[in-house]
N, C-alpha and C positions, 0 to 999 in steps of 0.2 A: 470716595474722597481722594483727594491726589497724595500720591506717591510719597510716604518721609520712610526715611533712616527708620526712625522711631516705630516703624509699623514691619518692619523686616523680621522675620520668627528664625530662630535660628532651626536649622545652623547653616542658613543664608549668610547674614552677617552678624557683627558684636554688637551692635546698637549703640551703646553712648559711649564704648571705648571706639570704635570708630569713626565717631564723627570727631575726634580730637588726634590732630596730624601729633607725629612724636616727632620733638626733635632732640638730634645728640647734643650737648655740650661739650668744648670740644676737651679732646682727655685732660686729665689730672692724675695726678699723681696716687694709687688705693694701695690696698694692701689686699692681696689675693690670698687666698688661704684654703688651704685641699679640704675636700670633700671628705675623705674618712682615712683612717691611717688605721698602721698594722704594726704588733712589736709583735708579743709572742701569741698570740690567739689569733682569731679571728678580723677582717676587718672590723675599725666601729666608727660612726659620727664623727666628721669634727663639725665643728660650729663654727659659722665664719663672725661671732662676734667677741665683742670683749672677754666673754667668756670660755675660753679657747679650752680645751682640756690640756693637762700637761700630762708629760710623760720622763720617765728615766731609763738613762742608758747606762749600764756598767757591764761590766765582765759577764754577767750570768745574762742579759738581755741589750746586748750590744750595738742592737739592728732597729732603725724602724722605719715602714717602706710608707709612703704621702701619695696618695691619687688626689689628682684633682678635677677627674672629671670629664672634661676636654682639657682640650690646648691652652696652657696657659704658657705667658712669657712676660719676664722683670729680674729685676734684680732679688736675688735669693737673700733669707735672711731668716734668723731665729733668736728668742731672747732666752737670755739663761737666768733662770732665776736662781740657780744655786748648783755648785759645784765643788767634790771636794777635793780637787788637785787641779792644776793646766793637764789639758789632755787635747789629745788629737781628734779632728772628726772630719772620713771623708764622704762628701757630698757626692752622688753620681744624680745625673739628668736622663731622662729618657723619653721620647713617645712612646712609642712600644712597651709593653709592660715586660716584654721580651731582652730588652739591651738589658734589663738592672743585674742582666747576670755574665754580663759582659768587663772585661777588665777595662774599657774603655768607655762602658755604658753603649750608646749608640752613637760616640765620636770618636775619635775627633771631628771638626770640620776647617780643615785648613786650605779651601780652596781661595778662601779669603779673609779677609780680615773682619770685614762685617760689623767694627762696631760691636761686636759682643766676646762671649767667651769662644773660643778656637774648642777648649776641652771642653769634655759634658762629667769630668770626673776635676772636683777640687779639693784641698786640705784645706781644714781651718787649724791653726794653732790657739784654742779657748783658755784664757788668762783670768778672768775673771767675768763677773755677771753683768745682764745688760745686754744690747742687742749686738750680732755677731752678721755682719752683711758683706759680701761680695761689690769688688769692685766691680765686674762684668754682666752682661745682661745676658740669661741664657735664653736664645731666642725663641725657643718654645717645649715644653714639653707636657706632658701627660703627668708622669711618676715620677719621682725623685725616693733617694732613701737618703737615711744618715748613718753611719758606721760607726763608734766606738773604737778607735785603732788602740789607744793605751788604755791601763789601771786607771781606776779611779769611776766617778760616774757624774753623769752632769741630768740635772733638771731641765728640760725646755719646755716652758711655758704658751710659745706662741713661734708657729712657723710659717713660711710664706712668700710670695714677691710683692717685692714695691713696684709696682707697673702703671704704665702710662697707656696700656693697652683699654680698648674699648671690650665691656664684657658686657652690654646691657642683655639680654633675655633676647633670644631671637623673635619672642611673639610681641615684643615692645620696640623692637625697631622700625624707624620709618615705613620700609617697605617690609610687607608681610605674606606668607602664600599661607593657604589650609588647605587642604579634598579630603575626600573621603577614604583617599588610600594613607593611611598610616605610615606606611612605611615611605612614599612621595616626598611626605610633609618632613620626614628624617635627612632625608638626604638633601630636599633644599636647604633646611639649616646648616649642612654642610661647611658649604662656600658660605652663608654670612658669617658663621665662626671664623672661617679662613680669615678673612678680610681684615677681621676684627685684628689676629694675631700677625698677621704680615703684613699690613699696612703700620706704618712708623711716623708719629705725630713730629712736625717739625721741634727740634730741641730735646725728643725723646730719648738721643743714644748720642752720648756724650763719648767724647773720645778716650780711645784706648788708651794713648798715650798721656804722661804729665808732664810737662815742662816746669822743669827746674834752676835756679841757678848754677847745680852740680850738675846739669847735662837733663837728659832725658831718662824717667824715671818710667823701667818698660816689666811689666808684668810677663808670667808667662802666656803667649799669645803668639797667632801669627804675626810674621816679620811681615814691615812694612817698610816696602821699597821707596828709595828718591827716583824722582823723576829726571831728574838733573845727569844723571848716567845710562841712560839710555841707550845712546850708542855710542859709548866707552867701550875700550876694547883692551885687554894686555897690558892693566894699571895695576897700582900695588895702594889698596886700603889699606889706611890706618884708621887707628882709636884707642882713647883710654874709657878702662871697662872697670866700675869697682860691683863685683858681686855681693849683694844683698843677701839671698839665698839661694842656695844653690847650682847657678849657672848661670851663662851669658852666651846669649846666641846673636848671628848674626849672618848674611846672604853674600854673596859675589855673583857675579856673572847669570846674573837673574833678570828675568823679564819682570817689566813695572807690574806684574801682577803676581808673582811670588818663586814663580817657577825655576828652580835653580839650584847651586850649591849650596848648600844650608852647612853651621861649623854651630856647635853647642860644645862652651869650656865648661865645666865640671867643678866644681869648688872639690875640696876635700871630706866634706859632709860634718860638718862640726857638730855635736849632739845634741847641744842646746839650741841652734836652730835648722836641723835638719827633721825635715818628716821621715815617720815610722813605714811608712809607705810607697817610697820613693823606689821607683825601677829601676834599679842599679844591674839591670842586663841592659836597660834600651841605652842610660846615660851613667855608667859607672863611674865614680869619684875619682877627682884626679887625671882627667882624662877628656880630651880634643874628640870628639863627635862625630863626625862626617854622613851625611846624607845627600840624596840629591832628586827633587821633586819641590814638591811641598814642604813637608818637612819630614823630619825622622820615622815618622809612624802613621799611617795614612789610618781612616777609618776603619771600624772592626770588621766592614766585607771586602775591604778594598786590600789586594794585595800590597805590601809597603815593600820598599827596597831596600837594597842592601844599607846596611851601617858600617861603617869602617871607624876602627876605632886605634886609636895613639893614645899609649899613657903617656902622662908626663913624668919628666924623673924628680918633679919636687910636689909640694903640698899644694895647692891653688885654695890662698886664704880667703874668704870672705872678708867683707866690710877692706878690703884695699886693691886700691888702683893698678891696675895692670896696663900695660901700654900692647898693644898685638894691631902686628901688621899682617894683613894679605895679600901673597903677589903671584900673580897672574901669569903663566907664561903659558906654551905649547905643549908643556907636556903636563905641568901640572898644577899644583897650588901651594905655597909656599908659607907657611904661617908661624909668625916667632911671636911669642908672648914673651913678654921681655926679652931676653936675649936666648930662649932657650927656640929650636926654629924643627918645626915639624913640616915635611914636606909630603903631599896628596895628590899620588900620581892618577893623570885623568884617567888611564884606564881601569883606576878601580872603581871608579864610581858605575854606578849600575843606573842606566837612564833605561827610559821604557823603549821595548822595539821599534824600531822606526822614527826615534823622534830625539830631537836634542832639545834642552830646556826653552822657556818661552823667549829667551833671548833669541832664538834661534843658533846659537856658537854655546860652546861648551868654555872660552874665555873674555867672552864680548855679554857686555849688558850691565845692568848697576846693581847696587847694594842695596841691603835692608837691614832691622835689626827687630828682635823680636826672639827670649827667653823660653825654656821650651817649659813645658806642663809641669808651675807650682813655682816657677823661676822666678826671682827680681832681680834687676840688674839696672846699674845705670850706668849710662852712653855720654862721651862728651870728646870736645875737640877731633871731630871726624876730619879727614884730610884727604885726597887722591890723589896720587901722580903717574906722568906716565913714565914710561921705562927709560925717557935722558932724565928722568928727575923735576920736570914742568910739574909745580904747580895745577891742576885741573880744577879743585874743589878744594873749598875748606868754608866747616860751619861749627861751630863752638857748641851748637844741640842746646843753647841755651835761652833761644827767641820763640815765641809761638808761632814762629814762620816756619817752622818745621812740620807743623802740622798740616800746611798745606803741599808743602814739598813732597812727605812722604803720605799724601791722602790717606790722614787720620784727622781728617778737622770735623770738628760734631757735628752732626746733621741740619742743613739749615733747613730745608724743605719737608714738607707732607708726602711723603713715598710710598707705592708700593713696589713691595719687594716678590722674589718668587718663592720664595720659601719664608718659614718665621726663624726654622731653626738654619738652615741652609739655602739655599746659596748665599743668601742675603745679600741678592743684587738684585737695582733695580733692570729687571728684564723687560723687553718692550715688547716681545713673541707673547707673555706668560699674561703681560698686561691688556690684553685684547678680552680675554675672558673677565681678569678683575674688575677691568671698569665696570663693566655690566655687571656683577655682582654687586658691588658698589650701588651703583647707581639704583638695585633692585632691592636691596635689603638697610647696609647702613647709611647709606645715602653721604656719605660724607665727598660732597663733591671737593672739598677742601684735597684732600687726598687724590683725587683726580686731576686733576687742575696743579697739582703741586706736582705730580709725575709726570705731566707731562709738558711742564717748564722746565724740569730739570731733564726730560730728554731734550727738549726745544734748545737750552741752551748749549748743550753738546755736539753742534752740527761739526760736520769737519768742514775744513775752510777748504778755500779756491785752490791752494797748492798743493792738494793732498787728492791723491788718487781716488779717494772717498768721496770727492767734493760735493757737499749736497745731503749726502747721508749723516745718519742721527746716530749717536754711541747707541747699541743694541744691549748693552749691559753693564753700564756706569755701577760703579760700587757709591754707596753712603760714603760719604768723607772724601771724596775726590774732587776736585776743584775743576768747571769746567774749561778752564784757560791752559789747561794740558790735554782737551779731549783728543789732539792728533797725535800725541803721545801714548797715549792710554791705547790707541787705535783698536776700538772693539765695535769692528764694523762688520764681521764676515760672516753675519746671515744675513743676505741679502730680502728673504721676505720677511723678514724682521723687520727691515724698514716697511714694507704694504703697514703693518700691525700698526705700528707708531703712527702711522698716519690714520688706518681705519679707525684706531681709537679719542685721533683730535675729531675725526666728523662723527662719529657716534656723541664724544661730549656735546657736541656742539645740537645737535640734534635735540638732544633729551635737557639740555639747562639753558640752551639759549645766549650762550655767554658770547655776546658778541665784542665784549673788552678783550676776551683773551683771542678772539678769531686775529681783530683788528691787530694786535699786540704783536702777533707770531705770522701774521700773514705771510712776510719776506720771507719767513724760514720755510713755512709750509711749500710756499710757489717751487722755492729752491730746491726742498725736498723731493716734491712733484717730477721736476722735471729730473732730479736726480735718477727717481726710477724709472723714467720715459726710456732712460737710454738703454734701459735692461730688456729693449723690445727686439728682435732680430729681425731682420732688415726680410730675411727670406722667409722664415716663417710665420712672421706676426706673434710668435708666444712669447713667455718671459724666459731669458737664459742668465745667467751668472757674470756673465764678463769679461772671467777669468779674474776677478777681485773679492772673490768670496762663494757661498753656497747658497744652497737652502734649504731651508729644515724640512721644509714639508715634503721634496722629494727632486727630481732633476731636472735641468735646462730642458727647454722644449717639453715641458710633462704640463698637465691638466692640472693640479693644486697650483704652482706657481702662476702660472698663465691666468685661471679662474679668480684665483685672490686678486690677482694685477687687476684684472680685469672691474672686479667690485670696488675694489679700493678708487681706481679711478673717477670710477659713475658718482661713489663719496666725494671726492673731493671739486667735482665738477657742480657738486651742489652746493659746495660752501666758496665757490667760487660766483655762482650767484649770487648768493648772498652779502657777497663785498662789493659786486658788481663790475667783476673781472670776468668782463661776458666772453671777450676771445678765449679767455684758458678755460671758462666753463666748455664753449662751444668745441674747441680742441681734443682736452681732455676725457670728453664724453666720445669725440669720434673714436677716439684711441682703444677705447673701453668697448665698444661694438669691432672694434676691428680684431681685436684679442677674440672676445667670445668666437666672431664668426669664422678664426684661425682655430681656435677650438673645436668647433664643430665639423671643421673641415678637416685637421689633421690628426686630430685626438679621439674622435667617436669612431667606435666599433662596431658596425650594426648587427654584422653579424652572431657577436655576443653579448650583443645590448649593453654596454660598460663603454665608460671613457676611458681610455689607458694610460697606462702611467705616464711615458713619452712617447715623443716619434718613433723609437725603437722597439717598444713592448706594450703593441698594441693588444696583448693578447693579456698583458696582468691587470691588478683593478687593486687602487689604494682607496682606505677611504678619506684622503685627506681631498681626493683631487674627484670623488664621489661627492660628497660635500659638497665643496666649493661650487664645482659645473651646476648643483641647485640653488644656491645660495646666490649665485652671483646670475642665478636667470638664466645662461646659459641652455640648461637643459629645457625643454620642453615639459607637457606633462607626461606623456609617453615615454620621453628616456628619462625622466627620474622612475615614470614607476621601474621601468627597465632595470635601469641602473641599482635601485633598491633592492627590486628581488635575489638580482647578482650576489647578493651581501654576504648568501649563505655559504659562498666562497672561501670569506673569509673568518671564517666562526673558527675560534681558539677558546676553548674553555666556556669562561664564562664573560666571553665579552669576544671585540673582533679586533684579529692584529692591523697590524699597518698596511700589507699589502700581501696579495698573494705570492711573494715572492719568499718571503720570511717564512721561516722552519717553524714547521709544527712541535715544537718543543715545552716540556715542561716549565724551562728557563726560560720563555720568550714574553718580555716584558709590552703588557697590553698600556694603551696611553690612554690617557684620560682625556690629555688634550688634545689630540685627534679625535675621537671619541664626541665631544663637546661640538664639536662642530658637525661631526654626523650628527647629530640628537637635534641638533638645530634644525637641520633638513631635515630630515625625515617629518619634523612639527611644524616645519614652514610650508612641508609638502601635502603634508594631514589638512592643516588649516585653512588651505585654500580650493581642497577637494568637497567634489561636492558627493562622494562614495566614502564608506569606508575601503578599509584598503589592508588584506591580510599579511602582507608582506610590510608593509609598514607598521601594522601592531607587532608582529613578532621583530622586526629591528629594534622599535623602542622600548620593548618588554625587555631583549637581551640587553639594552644597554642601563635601564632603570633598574629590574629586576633581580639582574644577577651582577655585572657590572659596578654600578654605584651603592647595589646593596650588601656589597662585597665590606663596602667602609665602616657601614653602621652594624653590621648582624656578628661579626668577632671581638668581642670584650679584649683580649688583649692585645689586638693594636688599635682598637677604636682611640679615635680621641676627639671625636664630634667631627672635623673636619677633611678635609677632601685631600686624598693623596697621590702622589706625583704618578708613581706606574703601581699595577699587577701584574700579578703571575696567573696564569689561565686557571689554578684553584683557588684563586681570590687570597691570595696572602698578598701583603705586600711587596711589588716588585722592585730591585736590586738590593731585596735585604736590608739590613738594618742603612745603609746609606741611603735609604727613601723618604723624604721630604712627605709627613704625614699633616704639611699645613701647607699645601700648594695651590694658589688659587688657581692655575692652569687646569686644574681637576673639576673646579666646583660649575660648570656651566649649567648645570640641572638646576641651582637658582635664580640665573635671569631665562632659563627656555623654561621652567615652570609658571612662570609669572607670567614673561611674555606671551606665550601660547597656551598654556591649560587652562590660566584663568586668562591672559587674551590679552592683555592691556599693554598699547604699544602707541609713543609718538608718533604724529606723522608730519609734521612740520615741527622748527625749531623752538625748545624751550617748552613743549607742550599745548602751543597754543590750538592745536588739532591731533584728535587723539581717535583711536579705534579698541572697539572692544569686541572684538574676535576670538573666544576661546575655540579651541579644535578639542573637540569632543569625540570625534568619531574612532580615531584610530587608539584610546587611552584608557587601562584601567584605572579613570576616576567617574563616581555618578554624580558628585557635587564639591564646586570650588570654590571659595572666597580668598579675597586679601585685598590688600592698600599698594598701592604705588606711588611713589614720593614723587611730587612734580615741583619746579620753581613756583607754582601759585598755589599749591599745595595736595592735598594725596587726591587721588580716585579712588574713590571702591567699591569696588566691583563684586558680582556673584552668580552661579548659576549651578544651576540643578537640575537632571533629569528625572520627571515624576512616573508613577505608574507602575504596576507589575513588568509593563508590556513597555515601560520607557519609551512611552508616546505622549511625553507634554517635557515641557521644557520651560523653567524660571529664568531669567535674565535681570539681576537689579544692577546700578551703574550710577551712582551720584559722581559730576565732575565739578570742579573748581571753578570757583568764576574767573571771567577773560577765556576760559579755554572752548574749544566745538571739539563734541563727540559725535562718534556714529556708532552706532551696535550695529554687526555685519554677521550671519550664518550665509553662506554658501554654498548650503546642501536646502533643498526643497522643505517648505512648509506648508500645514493644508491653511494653518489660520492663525491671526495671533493676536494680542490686545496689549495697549499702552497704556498702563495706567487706568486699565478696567475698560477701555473704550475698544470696542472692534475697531481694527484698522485695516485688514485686509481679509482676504476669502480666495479660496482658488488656490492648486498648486505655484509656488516660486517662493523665491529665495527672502530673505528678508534682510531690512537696513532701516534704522531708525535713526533720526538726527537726536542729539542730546545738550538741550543750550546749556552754556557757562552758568554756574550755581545751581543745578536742578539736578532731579535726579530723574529715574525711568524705569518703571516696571513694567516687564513686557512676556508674558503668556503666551508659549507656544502652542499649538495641537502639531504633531507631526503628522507623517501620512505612514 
């Protein structure tokens, strides 16, 4: 009988839940609610429904700690159903189950503004019953607790975030993996958690700031710079400041991204609205502030700098107006709150070795404003002059144009970000990995397509020494009509990513609205990084206008990614039928590899080397890439691979043989992601197994990725930024445990274990190729999301002796498949019919809407 769904035995496939494609709706607004909480026993249950359990907090049971599971992120909130006095309660946030005993939790994070909370610790002041919610979104965490700080005791009934995040089930998302290793199918759910929590629905994350008639009404939060001062230099700020609670902060001589003098005024701490809580070492009452970074207090592993501290000699009252100017000069900073004048000489401020703030001057750059942790404060009639007394600036803080001035305006686009809790910018390096996540799990191309319009429209213009290049790491809330302001251009393979990931979209949705849409920028872009070709070498160098992450001018990663990215974009240039820049850009792309092969390969230790210089080290960014990008042969991949064992650090492999063997030496994920790709790209299309290639991929599955899932408390479902070579999380609690840069094992498990991969645009030709040879799995299923809808796929190796082999494959109609093994078969059958005999290789066509069952014998 021919081939259905209906006739597949598991655990091939699902049968009638996979013949039915899932699709997301796009988010809305739920209410999350932790998985089991803790007072004084035991953990127990919660219930995510109406029936929540409630609990009480007072003097004798003051504490109770919330898991939720995985990564969750929204706005925090709990209802009181009864209480017998106003009391205080402070909230901490955490991933790690590790920060809740941290005085900062696992924050702050003030590298930005983000759109959400800067602290991971907040006070509520509870006055009566009824729901008690945070203005701030905390971007993501695992565990949270709630404190008891005063007498009295409060009921809550019902705790949790209001989120816009997507939480469906990873086994009900579009795209889906299973095998028979367990612990595989853990680690792809990974990155589709990730995606879930650091991708940001357009309209999701409203601004930090209010705009009011009385000025700008600013929470405690990162300060957020104007743009308008940028390069001001030796000007004297003013503003009237009325404190709410507790303090009012504000920047000088700061780069548009934060970096700078930070000044936190002090109220007097009045009883009735000051917290029981309040760190009266870091911001003592009464009292001018002084820091210089970020802000006052960096993250719980991050060293913070010095504070400088000036009392003042009167009371600073709440609920009224102060007027405080700041002025600028050569030696220091001059700041009168009304008539009383505190002066902060530069050399007290403590900047980090080597560096002066991102203004690049320690008196040149603009202002911000932004209350420090639990502050309100509001801002109004800002003004600037320069030292005859001109006039520079003046804004009343009373227009919603402020929001775009100091990029806090609410998120108009579908984004992804590289962190959920942190950085929470969109990164265009981090975003090469997400799409394919994306595209392999929740499928929300919306999110794709909306990241990479809002990098599209951040190019720098024609006057700008960037000309051609795309912002590498635009913030939420930034307006692109300041992108050459903003100037966040200096990873230069940054830009390869941004472009590798318009031609992957393009490949896998077929969106030829957004090709045609963005073409000019794309072309522009193109030629942008032509120019990064060296006239004498043929590789890719810097410029001298920036770096590159992956590793140096003239080195095999930069050069090898130039190199793939261009053959991409040479193909989407067909496609618009811009046949000279296809024909161009493709010579460009052989001329790189064959620079690579010519000035980069080692033969002698079978490794491509780092650069022209050290031909003797082996990274594996630029190991990767030389297979990835074709580059290699099959002989110097295998080469190349076996070299690996070079670089083994623990439980996974460092960046280069040049990095110290150190307990401290932070293993990446995202480098990592990209070996794992080769090494599966180089399995799948051999026709041996390959010993060196299973032990690469075991060290990076095995120990590596199963670093994230096999420790309860840092787990939090999803994939994170670095490790330490004993699989703890690496840089400490400042590590980003929802980083899609980490999660690559969910599109290289889809794509290569179970095999299912585009090969023209939008799906309309497709291959189903699992690599079996080099992988502990004996059997793999799942669904792949396509624009005409899923594939799915399965296979099985049968027998004591793992000598038969199942292959099933329904595709979509309009689409052409092929099922492809490239290691020897002695016989096989289609759909019960013999179809070949005699050792070779096998390839079966698969028409649009049909499906194919196909029986191996091996030899």
């Amino acid at each position: 009988m021919p081939f259905t769904l209906g006739s597949i035995a598991a655990p091939v496939l699902w049968g009638c839940l996979a013949l039915t494609p899932l699709v997301n709706a796009h988010s809305k607004e739920t209410l999350v609610r932790p998985t089991r909480y803790r007072t004084n026993a035991g953990f127990r249950n919660y219930t995510s429904d109406t029936q929540s359990p409630c609990f009480t907090l007072d003097p004798q049971t003051p504490l109770v700690t919330l898991d939720y599971g995985t990564e969750a992120a929204g706005f925090p909130y709990f209802e009181v159903e009864s209480l017998s006095t106003p009391v205080q309660i402070e909230a901490k946030y955490s991933e790690p189950y590790t920060g809740l005993d941290e005085p900062f939790a696992d924050g702050p994070f003030d590298f930005a503004n983000g759109l959400s909370n800067t602290f991971r610790v907040e006070t509520f002041n509870v006055t009566s019953t009824g729901r008690v919610k945070s203005f701030f979104i905390q971007g993501g965490q695992r565990w949270q607790n709630l404190k008891l700080l005063t007498d009295g005791s409060i009921r809550i009934c019902d705790i949790g975030l209001r989120s816009e995040n997507e939480r469906t089930p990873v086994d009900r998302l579009p795209g889906f993996f299973e095998s028979s290793n367990s612990l595989y199918n853990k680690i792809w759910a990974l990155g589709a958690r990730t995606v879930q929590q650091a991708c940001i629905a357009a309209g999701a994350a409203p601004s930090t700031w209010e705009v009011t008639e009385d000025g700008v009404y600013l929470r405690g939060q990162q300060p957020a710079q104007s743009v308008q001062g940028a390069s001001f230099d030796n000007y004297t700020l003013t503003f009237d400041t009325k404190i709410v609670r507790g303090g009012t902060g504000w920047k000088v001589a700061a780069g548009v991204g934060g970096y700078g003098a930070y000044f936190v005024l002090t109220s007097e701490y009045p009883s009735d609205s000051t917290f029981v809580n309040v760190n009266r070492t870091v911001v003592p009452p009464n009292t001018l502030a002084v820091g210089y970074g970020w802000n006052l207090v960096n993250q719980t592993s991050l060293t913070s700098g010095k504070v400088n501290y000036y009392p003042l000699p009167f009371d600073v009252k709440e609920d009224q107006w102060y007027h405080i100017a700041t002025l600028i000069n050569a030696t220091g900073y001059g700041v009168v709150v009304n008539k009383t004048e505190v002066f902060v000489p530069l050399a007290d401020l403590q900047t980090p070795a080597g560096t002066i703030g991102g203004s690049g001057s320690l008196t040149g750059g603009t202002w911000g404003f932004g209350p420090y942790q639990d502050q309100v404060a509001l801002v109004k009639d800002v003004e600037v002059h320069a030292q005859n007394g001109t006039v520079l600036y003046q804004n009343p803080m009373t227009s919603d144009a402020v929001l775009e001035e100091y990029g806090v305006l609410p998120n108009t686009h579908s984004v992804c970000l590289d962190g959920a809790k942190r950085d929470r910018l969109v990164w265009s390096g981090d975003f090469f990995h997400t799409y394919r996540i994306v595209q392999a799990s929740t499928y929300r191309n919306d999110f794709i397509s909306g990241t990479l319009e809002y990098l599209m429209d951040r190019q720098a213009d024609n006057s700008s020494v960037y000309e051609g290049l795309f912002s590498m790491s635009p913030q939420m809330g930034q307006s692109a009509k300041y992108t050459d302001i903003y100037s966040s251009f200096g990873l230069l393979d940054y830009q390869f990513f941004t472009l590798e990931a318009v031609a992957g979209y393009y490949k896998n949705s077929g969106d030829r609205a957004f090709l045609q849409k963005y073409w000019s920028k794309i072309e522009k872009g193109v030629e942008a990084v032509l120019r990064l070709i060296d006239e004498q070498t043929g590789l890719a160098v810097t410029d001298n206008i920036g770096a590159f992450f992956l590793g140096s001018s003239n080195g095999t990663a930069a050069s090898a990614l130039l190199a793939h990215t261009l053959s991409g974009m040479a193909d989407l240039a067909i496609a618009v039928n811009a046949t000279e820049s296809a024909w161009s850009w493709s010579q460009s792309a052989q001329t790189i590899k064959q620079a690579v092969n010519q000035h980069l390969w080692n033969p002698a230790l079978g490794i491509y080397g780092v650069d022209i210089s050290t031909l003797d080290e082996q990274a594996i960014a630029g190991s990767a890439w030389a297979i990835l990008s074709g580059i290699a042969n099959a002989t110097q991949a295998q080469s190349t691979i076996a070299a690996l064992s070079s670089l083994r650090l623990g439980i996974g492999y460092k960046s280069s043989t040049s990095v110290a063997n150190s307990s401290s030496t932070n293993l990446a994920p995202f480098l990592s992601g990209f070996l794992l790709e080769a090494l599966f790209q180089a399995s799948r299309n051999s026709a041996d197994a390959s010993t060196e290639r299973a032990t690469a991929i075991s060290v990076l599955l095995d120990q590596l990725w199963a670093a994230m899932v096999t420790q309860d408390e840092y787990y939090t479902g999803t994939s994170w930024e670095y490790l330490y070579p004993d699989g703890r999380p690496g840089l400490d609690l400042y590590t980003s445990h929802a980083h899609p840069w980490g999660g690559a094992p969910t599109y290289v498990l889809s794509e290569y274990v179970l095999g299912v991969q585009s090969t023209s645009s939008g799906f309309k030709t497709w291959v189903f190729q699992p690599a079996i040879l080099d992988v502990k799995v004996s059997w793999a299923r799942g669904r792949v999301p396509t624009p005409r809808g899923p594939i799915q796929a399965s296979w099985r190796l049968g027998g004591a002796d793992k000598k038969s082999l199942q292959l099933q494959v329904c595709g979509p109609k309009e689409t052409k498949g092929v099922v492809i093994l490239p290691f020897a078969v002695e016989s096989y059958t289609v759909d019960g019919k013999p179809t070949s005999s005699g050792r070779g290789t096998l390839e079966v066509a698969v028409a649009g809407g049909s499906c194919a069952d196909i029986r191996v014998s091996l030899p």
